[in-house]
PLY file of the C-alpha trace (Angstrom):
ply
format ascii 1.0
element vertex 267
property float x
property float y
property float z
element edge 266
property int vertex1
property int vertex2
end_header
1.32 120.98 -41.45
-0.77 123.68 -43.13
-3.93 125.08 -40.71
-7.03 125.82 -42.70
-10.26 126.79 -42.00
-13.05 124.62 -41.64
-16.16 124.99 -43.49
-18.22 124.09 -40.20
-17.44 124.83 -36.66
-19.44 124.59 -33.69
-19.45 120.83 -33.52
-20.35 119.00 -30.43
-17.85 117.41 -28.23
-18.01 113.66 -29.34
-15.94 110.59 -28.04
-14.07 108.04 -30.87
-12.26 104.72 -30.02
-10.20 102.63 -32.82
-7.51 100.96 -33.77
-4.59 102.62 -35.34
-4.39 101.60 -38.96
-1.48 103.84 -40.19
0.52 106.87 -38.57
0.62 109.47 -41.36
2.66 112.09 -39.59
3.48 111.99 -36.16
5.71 115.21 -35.03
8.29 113.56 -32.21
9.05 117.06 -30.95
5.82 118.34 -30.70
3.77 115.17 -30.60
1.92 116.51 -33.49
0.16 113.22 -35.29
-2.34 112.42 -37.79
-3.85 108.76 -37.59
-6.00 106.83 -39.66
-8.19 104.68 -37.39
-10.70 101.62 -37.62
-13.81 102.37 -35.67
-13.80 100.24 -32.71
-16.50 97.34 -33.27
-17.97 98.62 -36.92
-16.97 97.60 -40.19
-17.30 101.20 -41.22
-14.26 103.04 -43.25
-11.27 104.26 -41.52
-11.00 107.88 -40.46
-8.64 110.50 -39.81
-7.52 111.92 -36.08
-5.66 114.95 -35.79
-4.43 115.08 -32.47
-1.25 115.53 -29.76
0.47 112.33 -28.38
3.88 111.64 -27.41
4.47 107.87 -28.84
1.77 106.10 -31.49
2.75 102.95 -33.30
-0.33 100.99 -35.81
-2.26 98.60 -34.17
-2.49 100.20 -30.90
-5.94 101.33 -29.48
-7.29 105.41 -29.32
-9.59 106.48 -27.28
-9.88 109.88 -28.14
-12.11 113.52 -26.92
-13.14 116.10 -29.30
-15.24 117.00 -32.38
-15.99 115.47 -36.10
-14.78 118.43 -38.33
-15.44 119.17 -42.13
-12.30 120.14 -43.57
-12.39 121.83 -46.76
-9.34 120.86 -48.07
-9.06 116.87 -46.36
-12.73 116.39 -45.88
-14.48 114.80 -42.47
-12.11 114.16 -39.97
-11.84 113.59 -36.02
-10.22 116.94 -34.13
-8.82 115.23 -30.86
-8.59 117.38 -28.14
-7.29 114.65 -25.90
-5.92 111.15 -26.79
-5.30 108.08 -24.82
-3.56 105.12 -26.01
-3.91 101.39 -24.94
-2.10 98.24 -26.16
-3.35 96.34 -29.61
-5.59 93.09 -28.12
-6.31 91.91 -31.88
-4.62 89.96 -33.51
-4.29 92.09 -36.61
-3.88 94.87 -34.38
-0.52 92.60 -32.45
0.90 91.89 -35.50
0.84 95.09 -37.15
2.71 96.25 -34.24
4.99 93.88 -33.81
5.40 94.31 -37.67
5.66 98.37 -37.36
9.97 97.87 -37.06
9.08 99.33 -33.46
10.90 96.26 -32.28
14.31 95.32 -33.54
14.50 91.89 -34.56
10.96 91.70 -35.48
9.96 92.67 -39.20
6.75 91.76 -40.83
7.27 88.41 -41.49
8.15 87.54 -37.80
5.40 89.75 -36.61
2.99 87.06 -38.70
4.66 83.84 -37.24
5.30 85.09 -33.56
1.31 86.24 -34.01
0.31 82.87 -35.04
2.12 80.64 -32.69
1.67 82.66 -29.68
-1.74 84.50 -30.08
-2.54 87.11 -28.00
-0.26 86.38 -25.12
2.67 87.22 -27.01
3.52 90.13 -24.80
3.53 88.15 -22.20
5.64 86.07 -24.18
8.63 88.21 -24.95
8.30 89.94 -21.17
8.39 86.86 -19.05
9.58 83.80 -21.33
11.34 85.25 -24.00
12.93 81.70 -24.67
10.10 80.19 -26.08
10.51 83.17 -29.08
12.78 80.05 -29.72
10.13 77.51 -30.82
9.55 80.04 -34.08
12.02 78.68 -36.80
14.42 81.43 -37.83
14.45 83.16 -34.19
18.05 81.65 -32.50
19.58 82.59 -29.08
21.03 85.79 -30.93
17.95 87.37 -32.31
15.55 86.76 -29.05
18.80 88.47 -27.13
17.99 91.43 -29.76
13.68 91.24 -29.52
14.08 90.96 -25.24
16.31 94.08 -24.57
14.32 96.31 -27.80
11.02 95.62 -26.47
12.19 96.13 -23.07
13.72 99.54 -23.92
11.29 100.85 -26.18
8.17 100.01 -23.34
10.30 102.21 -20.79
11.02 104.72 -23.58
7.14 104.25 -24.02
5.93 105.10 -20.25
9.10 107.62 -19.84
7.69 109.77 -22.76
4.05 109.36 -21.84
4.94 110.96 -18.33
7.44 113.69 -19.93
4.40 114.60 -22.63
2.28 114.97 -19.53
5.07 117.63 -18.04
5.60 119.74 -21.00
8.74 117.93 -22.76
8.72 116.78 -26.31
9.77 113.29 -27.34
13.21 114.15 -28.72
14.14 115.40 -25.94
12.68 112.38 -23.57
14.82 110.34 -25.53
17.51 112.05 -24.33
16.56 111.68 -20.65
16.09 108.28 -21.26
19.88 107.48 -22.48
21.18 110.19 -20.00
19.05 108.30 -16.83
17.96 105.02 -17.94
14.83 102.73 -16.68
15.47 105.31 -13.81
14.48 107.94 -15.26
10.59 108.87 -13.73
12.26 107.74 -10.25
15.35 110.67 -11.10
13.11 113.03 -12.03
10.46 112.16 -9.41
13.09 112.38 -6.13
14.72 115.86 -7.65
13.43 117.53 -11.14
16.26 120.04 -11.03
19.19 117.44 -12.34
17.82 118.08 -15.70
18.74 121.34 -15.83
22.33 119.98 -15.36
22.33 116.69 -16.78
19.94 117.03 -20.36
21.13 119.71 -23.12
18.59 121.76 -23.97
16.56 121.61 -20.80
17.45 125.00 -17.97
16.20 125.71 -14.65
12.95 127.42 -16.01
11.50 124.37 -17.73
13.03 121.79 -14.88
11.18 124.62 -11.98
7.85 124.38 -13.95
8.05 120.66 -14.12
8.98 120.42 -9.94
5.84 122.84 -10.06
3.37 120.08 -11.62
5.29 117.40 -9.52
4.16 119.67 -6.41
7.70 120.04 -5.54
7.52 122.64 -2.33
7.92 126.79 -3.56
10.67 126.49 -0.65
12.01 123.42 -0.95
15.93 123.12 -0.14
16.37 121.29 -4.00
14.33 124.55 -5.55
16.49 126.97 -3.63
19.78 125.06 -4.56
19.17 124.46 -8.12
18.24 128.79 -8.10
21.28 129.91 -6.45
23.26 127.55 -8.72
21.73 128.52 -11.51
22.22 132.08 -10.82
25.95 131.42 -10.60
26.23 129.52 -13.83
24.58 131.95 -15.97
27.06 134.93 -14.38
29.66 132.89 -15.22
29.02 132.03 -18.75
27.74 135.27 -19.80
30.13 137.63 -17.81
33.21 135.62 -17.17
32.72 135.97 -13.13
34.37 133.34 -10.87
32.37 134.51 -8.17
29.27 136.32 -6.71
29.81 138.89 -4.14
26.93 137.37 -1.39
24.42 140.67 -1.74
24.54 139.96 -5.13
23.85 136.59 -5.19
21.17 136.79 -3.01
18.93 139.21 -4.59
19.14 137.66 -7.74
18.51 133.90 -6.62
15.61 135.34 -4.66
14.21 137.58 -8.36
14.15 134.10 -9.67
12.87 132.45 -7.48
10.01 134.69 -6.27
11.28 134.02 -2.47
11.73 136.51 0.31
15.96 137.30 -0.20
16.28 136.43 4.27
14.58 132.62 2.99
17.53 132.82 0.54
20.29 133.59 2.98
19.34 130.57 4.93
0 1
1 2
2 3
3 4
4 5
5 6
6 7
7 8
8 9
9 10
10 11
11 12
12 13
13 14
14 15
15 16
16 17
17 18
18 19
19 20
20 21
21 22
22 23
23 24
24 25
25 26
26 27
27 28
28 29
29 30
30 31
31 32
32 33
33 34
34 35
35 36
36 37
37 38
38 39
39 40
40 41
41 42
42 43
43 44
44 45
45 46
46 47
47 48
48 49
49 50
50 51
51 52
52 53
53 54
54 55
55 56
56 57
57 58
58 59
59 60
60 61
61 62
62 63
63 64
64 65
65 66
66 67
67 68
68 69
69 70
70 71
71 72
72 73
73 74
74 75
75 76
76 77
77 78
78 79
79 80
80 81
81 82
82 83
83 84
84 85
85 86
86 87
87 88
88 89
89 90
90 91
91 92
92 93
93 94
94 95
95 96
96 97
97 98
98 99
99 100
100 101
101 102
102 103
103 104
104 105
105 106
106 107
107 108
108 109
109 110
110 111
111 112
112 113
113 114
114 115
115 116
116 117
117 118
118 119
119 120
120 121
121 122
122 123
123 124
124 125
125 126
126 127
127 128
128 129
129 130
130 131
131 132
132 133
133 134
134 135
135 136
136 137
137 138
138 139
139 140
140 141
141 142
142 143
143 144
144 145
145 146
146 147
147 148
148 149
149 150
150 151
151 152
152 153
153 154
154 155
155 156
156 157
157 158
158 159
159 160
160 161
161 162
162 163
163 164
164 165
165 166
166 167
167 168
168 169
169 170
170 171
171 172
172 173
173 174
174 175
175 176
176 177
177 178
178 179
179 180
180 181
181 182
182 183
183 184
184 185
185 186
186 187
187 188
188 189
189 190
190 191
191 192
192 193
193 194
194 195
195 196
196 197
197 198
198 199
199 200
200 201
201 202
202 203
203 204
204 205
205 206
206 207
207 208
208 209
209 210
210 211
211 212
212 213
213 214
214 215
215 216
216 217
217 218
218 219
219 220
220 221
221 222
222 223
223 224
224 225
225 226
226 227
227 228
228 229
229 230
230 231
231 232
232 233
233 234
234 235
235 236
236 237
237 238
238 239
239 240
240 241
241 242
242 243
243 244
244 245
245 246
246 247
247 248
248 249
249 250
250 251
251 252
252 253
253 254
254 255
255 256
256 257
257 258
258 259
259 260
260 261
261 262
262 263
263 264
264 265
265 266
């Protein structure tokens, strides 16, 4: 998306809550978005958010930090330098949702008729009593099977890429640790940080140390100093060939990494 100027800075910081009305860009990489919201509790027009989040689907709730700016070029819009979301708790807010094809099995029209029969408890609904998805004519055994396990995957997807966002990682790439780790996957991560750098393409000891950094994983701890040394080995054998490491060698380069005294190494 193209930066440009705005015609007035120096806005106060200001607070905005509403209800997601569209997602007209949304960057899964980056978690780049622009949102046009309904003012929480005003019949006012809908606005425009710029802002960062990992996962945004319409009818979910904002709450979001940062200034009102006057673009030149896309007029007044919200600048968000922080943005929370919450579940939808309209109805109109449910079934656009529902009706977003975030859920497979669930289009617009069955968004409408789940909405109507089962009100605002429908989450509760497909979580904990899926069956009674049933009682709506056109859902069969088959397609609740289908509505259960998507929702179910896509809400751990959900909290998985909320908590990846909040290390650093993009959304493409939390999809990834999703299918590599499963519902386990904040547990994985959690309990040792450094399997990512071995299990998830694209991720290598520096981003997987700076992530055990913000999980307060130890400077010293026996997984950091493991996951250096092995890492040190790897990259001498894929970019010189070498089978080995004479020990000296090994040492002082696991401890450059690692910014640890080469005797803590040794150990």
């Amino acid at each position: 998306m193209p930066h440009h100027h705005d015609s007035h800075s120096g806005h106060p910081a200001a607070e905005f809550r509403g209800e997601v009305e569209s997602v007209i860009f949304h960057n899964e990489e980056t978690g780049y978005a622009v949102l046009r919201l309904k003012p929480s509790g005003k019949q006012s027009d809908s606005v425009t958010v710029v802002g960062n989040l990992p996962a945004i689907t319409p009818g979910e709730r904002i709450e979001a930090s940062g200034q009102w700016i006057d673009d030149r070029h896309y007029g007044r819009q919200f600048r968000a330098t922080s943005l929370r979301t919450e579940p939808p708790v309209t109805l109109d807010g449910i079934e656009r949702f529902l009706g977003s094809g975030l859920i497979d099995g669930i289009g617009k029209e069955y968004a409408r008729r789940i909405v109507e029969k089962f009100g605002t408890g429908v989450f509760d609904v497909i979580d904990q009593s899926s069956q009674r998805l049933e009682e709506i004519e056109g859902i069969g055994p088959k397609r609740r099977r289908k509505i259960r396990e998507s929702w179910k995957e896509q809400m751990a997807v959900r909290q998985i890429m909320i908590f990846l966002h909040s290390q650093g990682i993009g959304a493409a790439r939390a999809q990834r640790i999703f299918k590599t780790y499963g519902a386990e996957a904040i547990d994985t991560i959690r309990a040792n940080p450094y399997r990512l750098a071995d299990d998830i393409p694209g991720i290598g000891f520096k981003t997987a140390d700076a992530i055990a950094a913000r999980l307060g994983q130890p400077e010293e701890s026996p997984a950091r100093m493991d996951a250096g040394i092995g890492h040190v080995l790897n990259a001498a054998a894929s970019s010189g060939g070498h089978c080995a490491l004479p020990r000296t060698v090994l040492t002082r380069q696991a401890a450059e990494l690692l910014a640890i005294e080469p005797d803590r190494i040794a150990t």
